[in-house]
SEFISE-950181 format. One record per residue: x, y, z of N, C-alpha, C in turn. Coordinates in steps of 0.05 Angstrom, whole numbers, padded with zeros to 5 digits, always signed. Example, Ala and Ser with C-alpha at 12.3 -4.5 7.8 and 13.67 -1.06 7.14 Angstrom:
<sites>
+00264-00114+00156+00246-00090+00156+00264-00066+00156
+00257-00045+00142+00273-00021+00143+00258+00001+00157
</sites>
This chain:
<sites>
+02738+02577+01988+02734+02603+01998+02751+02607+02023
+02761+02636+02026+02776+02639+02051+02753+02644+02076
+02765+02642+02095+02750+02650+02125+02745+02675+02115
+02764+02702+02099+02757+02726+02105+02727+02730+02076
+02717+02720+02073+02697+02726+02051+02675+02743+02070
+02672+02758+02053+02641+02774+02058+02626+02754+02060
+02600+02756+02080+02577+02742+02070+02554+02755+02079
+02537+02760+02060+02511+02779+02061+02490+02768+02094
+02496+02748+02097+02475+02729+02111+02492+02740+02141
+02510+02736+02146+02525+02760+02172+02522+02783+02172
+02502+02801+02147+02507+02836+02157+02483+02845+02148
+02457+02827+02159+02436+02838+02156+02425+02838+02121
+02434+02825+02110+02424+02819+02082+02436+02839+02062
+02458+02852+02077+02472+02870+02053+02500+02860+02049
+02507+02870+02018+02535+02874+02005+02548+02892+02015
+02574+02880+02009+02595+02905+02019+02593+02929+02012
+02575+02937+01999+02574+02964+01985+02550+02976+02000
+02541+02956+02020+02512+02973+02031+02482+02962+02024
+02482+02961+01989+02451+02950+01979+02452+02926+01987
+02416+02924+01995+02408+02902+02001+02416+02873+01971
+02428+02849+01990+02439+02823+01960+02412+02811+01963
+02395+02812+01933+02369+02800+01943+02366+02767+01934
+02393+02762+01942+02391+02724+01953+02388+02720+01978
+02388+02736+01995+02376+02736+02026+02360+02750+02030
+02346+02758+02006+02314+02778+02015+02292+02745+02025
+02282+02746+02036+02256+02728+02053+02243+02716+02028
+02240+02725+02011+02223+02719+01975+02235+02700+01963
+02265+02704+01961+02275+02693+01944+02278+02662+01947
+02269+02641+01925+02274+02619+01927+02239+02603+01943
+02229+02618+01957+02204+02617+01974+02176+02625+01948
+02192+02645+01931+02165+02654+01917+02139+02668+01935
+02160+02685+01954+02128+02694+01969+02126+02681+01991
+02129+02656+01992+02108+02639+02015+02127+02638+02043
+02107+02638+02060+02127+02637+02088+02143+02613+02097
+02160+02616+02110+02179+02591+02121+02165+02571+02125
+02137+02570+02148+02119+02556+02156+02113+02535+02136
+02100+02554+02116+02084+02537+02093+02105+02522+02070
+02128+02532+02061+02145+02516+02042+02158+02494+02068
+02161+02495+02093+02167+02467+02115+02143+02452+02103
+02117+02460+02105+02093+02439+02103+02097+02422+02078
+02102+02440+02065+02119+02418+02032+02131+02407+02034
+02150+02412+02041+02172+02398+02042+02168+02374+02057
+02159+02365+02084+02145+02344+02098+02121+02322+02083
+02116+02340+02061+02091+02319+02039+02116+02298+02030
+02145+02308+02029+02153+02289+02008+02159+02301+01992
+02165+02315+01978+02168+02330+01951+02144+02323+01933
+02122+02322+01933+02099+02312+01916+02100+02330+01884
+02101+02324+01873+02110+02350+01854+02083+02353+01826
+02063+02330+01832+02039+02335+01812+02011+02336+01842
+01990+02353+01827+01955+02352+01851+01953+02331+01845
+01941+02307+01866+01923+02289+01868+01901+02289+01834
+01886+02303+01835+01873+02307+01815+01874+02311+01786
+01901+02300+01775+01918+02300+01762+01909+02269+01745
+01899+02270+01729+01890+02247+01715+01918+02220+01697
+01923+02205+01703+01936+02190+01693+01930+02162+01676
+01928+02159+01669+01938+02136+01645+01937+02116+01651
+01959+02118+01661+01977+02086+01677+01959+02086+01696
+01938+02094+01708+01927+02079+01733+01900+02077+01732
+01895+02077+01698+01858+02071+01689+01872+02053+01664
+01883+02036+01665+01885+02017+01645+01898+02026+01613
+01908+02044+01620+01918+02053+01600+01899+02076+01581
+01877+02078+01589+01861+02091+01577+01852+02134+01592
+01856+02142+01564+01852+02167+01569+01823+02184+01584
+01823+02203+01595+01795+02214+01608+01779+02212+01588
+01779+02213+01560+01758+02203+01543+01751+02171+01533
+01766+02153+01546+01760+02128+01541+01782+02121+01525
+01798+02134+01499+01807+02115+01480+01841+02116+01492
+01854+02098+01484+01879+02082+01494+01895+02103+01484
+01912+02108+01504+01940+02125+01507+01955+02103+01497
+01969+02119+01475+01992+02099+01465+02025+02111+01487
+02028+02122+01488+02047+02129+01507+02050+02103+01523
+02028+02091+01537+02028+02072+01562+02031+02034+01541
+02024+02033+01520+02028+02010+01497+02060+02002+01509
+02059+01965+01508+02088+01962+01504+02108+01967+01483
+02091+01966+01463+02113+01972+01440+02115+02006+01437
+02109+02011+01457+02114+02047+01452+02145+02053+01457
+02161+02066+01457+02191+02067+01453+02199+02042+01451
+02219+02030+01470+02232+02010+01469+02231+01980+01473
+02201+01986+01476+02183+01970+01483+02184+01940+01471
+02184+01955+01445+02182+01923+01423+02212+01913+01416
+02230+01922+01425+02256+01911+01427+02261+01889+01450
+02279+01864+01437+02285+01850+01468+02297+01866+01496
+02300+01853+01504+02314+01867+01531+02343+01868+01531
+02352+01853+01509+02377+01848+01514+02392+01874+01497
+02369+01881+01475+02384+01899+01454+02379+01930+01471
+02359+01940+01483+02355+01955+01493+02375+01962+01513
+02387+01946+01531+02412+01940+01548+02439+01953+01539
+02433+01947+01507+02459+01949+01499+02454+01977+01486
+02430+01982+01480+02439+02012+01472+02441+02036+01494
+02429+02028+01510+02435+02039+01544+02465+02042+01552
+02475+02019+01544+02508+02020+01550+02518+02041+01539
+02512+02040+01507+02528+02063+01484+02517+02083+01492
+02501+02097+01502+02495+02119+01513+02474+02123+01478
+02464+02108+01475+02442+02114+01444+02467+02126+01422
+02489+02115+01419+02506+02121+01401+02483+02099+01382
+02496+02080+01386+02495+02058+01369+02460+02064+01349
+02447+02076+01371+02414+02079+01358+02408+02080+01326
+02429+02093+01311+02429+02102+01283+02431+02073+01280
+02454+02062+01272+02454+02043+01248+02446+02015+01257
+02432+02013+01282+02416+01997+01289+02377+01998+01272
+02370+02026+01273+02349+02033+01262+02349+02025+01233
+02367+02027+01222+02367+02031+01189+02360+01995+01182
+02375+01979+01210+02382+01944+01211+02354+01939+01209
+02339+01950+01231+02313+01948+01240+02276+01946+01224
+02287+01972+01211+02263+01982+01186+02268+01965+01167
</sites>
């Protein structure tokens, strides 16, 4: 960009044409909330799920009704593969995944 660019954020939140650019309206990006309170977020850390958010992985694998999340099982994706083969399809970017599967079944 040159030095001479317009920029809405130097002329009171307007375009060169006058209307308000509403990427510098106070809302935008905030959703509403004041400076104050999106700082207070931002200081948590980025936390991005509530506390109260039930998980899996930190009751033994088992769901709010008792029976086993297979999601959290070792052999759930890549699970039941060595480490070494998993490695390698990581490398190929999951090219290789096809005619490894067909080897596999």
């Amino acid at each position: 960009m040159s030095s001479n660019t317009y920029k809405p954020t130097e002329h009171g939140g307007l375009k060169e044409d006058g209307t308000p650019d509403k990427r510098v309206n106070s809302e935008h990006g905030f959703g509403g909330q004041d400076r104050e309170q999106v700082s207070e977020i931002g200081r948590k850390g980025g936390q991005t799920q509530p506390d109260d958010i039930y998980k899996p992985s930190e009751h033994g694998g088992l769901k709010k009704d008792g029976t086993e999340d297979q999601r959290t099982r070792s052999d759930h994706g890549f699970g039941s593969r060595p480490k070494e083969e998993v490695q390698e399809i990581g490398r190929k970017g999951g090219q290789a995944r096809g005619g490894q599967q067909d080897e596999d079944d």
